[in-house]
N, C-alpha and C positions, 0 to 999 in steps of 0.2 A: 504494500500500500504506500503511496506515496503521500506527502504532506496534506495536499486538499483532497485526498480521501478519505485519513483520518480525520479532519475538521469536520467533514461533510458526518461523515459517520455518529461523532461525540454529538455533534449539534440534532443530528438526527433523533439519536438514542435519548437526549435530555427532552426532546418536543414531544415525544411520543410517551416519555415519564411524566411529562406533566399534563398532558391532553388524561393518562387516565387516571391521575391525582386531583383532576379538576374536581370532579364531584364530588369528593371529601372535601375540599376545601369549600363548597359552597355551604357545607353542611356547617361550617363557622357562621355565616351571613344568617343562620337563623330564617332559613329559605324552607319549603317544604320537604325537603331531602333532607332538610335535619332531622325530619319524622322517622327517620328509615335509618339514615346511619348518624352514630354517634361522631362528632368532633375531635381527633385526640394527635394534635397536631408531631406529635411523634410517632404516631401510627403511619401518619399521611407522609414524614419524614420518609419513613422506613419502606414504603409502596412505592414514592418516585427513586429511592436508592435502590431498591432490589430492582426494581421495572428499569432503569437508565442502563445500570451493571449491566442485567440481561440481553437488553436490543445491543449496549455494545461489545459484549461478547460476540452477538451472533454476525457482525458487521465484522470482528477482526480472524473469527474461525473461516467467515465465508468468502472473504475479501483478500487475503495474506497470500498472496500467488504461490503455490510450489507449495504451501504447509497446509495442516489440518484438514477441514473439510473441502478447503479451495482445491487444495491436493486431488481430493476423493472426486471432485467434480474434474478434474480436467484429466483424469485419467479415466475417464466414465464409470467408474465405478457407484453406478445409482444406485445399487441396492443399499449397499452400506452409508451412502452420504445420506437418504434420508433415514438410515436407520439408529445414525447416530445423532443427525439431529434431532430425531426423534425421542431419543434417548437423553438427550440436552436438555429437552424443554421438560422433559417429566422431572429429572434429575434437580433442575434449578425449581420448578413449581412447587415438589413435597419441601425441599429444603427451607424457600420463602413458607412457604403455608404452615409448616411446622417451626418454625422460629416467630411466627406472626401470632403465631396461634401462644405461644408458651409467654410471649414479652407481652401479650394485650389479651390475654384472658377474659377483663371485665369487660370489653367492646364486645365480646363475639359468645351470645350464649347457645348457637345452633354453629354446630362442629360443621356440619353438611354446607351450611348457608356460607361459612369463610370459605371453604375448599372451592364452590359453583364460582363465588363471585374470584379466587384468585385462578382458576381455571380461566376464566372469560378473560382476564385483564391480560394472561398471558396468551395465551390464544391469539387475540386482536393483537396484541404487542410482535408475537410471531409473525401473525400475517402484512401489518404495515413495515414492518423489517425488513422481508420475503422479497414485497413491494420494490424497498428500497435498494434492497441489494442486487434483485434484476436491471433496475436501471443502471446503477452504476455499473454492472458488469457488462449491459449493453452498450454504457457510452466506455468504458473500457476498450471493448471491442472493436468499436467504431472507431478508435485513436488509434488501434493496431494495427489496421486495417489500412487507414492513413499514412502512418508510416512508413508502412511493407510498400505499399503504392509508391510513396515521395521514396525511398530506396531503390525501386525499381525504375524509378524515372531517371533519378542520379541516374544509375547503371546504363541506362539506353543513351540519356545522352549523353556521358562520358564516350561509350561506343561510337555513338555517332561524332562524335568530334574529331576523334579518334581515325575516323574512317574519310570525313574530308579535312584531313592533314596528309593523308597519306595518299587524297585526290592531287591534291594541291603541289606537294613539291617534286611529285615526278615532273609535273606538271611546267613547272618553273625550271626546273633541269634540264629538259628538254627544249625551253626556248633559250635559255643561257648557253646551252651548246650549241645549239646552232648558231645562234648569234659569234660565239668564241671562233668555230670554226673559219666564219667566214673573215673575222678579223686579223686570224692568224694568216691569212693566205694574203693580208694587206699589209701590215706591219706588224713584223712581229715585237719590238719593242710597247707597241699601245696594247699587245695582246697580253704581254705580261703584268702591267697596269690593271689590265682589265681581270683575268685571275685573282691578283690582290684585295680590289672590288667586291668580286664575286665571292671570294672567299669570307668575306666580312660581311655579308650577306646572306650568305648559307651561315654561319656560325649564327647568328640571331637569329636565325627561322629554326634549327635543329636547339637551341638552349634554351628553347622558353615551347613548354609544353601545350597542348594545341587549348588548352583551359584555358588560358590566362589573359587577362586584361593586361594590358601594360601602360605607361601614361603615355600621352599624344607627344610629348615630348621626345623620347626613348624610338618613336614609330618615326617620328620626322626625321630622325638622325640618323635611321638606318635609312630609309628612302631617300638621302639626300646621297648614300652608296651607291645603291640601288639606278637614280638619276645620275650620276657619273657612270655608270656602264650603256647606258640609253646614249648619253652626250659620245661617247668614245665611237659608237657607230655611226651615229646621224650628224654629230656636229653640231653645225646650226642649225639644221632642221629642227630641232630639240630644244623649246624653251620653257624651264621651272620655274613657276610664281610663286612663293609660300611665302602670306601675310598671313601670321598666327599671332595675335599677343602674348606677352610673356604670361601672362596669369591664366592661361587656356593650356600652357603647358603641362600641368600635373592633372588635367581630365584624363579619363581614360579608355579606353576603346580597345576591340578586340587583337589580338595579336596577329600582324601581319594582316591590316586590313586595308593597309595604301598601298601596297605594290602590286596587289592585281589589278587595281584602279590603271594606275601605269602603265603595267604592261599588256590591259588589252584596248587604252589608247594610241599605243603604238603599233598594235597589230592590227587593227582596222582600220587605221586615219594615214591619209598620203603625209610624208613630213618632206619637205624639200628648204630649202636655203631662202627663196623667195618665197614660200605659204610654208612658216615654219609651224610644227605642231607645237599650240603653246595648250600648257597644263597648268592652272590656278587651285591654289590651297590656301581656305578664307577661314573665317568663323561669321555664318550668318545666323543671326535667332539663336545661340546658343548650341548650333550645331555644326559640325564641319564641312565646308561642301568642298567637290575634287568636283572642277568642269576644265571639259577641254574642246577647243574647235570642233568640230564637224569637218570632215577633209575624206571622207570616206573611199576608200581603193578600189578600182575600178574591177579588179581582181585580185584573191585572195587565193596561193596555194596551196594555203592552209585551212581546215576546215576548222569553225569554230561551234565547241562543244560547251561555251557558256560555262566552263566551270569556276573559272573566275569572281563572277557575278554572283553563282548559284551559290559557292564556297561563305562570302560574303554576305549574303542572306541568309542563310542557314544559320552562320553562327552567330549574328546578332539575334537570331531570332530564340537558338537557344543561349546564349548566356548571359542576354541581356533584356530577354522578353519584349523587347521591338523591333519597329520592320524599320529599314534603310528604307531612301527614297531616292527614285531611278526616274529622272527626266529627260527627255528629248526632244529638242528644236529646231530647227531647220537649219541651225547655226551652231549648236553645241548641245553635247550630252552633260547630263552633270548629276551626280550621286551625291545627296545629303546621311553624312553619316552621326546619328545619335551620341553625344558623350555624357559620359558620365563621371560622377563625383568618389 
């Protein structure tokens, strides 16, 4: 039992001690029920102390997970769970009704008449207990149930993240080689440049696990890598805007969420010296937008499988619980991405 289900329990067991102490006490007020039962405010003591005891015994035998009765219920063992609590309530009723009976002699001159009315008081006291300990074991239940759920969602989408990382940086590898290859056959000085780059580029995509947020700062500084390996092919064709303020620096955003912005506005947008591909990184509205011209290639020998994009949605969607926003103009595409604190 945990803290708020023994409160629940003690507060329980005392409401239901004085719901059936109520009527002796009315019998002080000099009410018609004083006709019937006598007043003996120690009597009335000893009914809400035995009746309280009782409901929270039954609250921590049937509540206590893995012990007692809880035990005998969750291993199904029905026969014996009601036959001990059966055995309970007889056990606790002779014991109060025989100690009741011996300390207040002069209240009770029909033996018969104590025993019916401490039968009833326990009985009722049984059954609103019963009552109560169904429901808590149902909202029990219902919290376990929750849990096992929110664990197995962890689990899927760990997996899933898992599985577009592992989309992603063949993905990246493959356009970085071919991009290298062809640079090595131009100059191979720029090509070893360009290795150095790349190398600093794959070390922060392989050291930061596909979980994690990192801050917008940390992202711009590998893409500013990232943008030196684009510049070393294109040139001039190739031009980087990032107006970020400093204080926008420690938001945080998913890991490795600008360089497929980049890299699939270079492989669908013409970039030449005279209509250079220029790429902008702002903060608008508290979000980051990545827009670049429009310059679209009139053929493409590469087919595009969107995973870039898809990657990028996905995982805002699971680590951040919202959706990126994907616009397009006649003049420029531009993705607004959500940061956060």
């Amino acid at each position: 039992m945990n803290k708020t289900e023994k409160r629940i329990s003690l507060y329980s067991a005392l409401l239901i001690a004085l719901l059936f102490s109520a009527v002796r006490l009315l019998a002080a007020r000099n009410t018609i029920v004083a006709q019937y039962w006598r007043f003996d405010a120690m009597e009335v003591l000893f009914q809400f102390t035995t009746i309280g005891a009782y409901c929270y015994l039954l609250f921590i035998l049937h509540l206590t997970p893995g012990r007692y009765l809880s035990a005998l219920r969750e291993q199904k063992r029905y026969f014996s769970y009601i036959l001990f609590t059966l055995l309970l309530f007889l056990g606790c009723l002779i014991i109060c009704d025989i100690l009741q009976y011996r300390l207040f002699t002069e209240n009770h001159h029909f033996r018969r008449v104590l025993w019916i009315r401490n039968f009833s008081r326990f009985m009722f006291s049984t059954m609103l207990s019963g009552i109560i300990i169904k429901i808590m074991l149902l909202l029990r239940d219902g919290r376990r149930r929750e849990r096992d759920n929110q664990q197995l969602r962890n689990a899927y989408l760990v997996a899933e993240l898992e599985l577009l990382k592992e989309q992603i940086n063949p993905h990246f590898l493959f356009n970085s080689l071919s991009s290298l290859s062809a640079l090595v056959k131009e100059n191979s000085g720029m090509a070893q440049q360009y290795i150095n780059h790349l190398a600093k580029v794959f070390r922060y995509a392989l050291n930061k696990p596909g979980t994690t947020l990192v801050t917008l700062g940390n992202e711009l500084d590998t893409l500013a890598s990232y943008a030196e390996l684009i510049k070393m092919r294109l040139e001039d064709a190739f031009i980087l805007k990032i107006e970020v303020p400093a204080n926008y620096l420690n938001y945080k955003i998913p890991h490795l969420s600008l360089q497929p912005l980049l890299e699939n506005a270079c492989k669908h947008n013409a970039a030449t010296s005279k209509r250079p591909l220029t790429v902008s990184i702002e903060i608008t509205d508290d979000q980051l937008t990545i827009s670049n011209n429009l310059q679209p290639v009139a053929f493409s020998g590469e087919h595009s499988t969107g995973i870039g994009l898809y990657n990028l949605a996905e995982r805002y969607r699971i680590m951040m619980q919202t959706e990126i926003v994907i616009e397009k103009t006649d003049r420029q595409f531009i993705v607004k991405l959500p940061l956060t604190k």
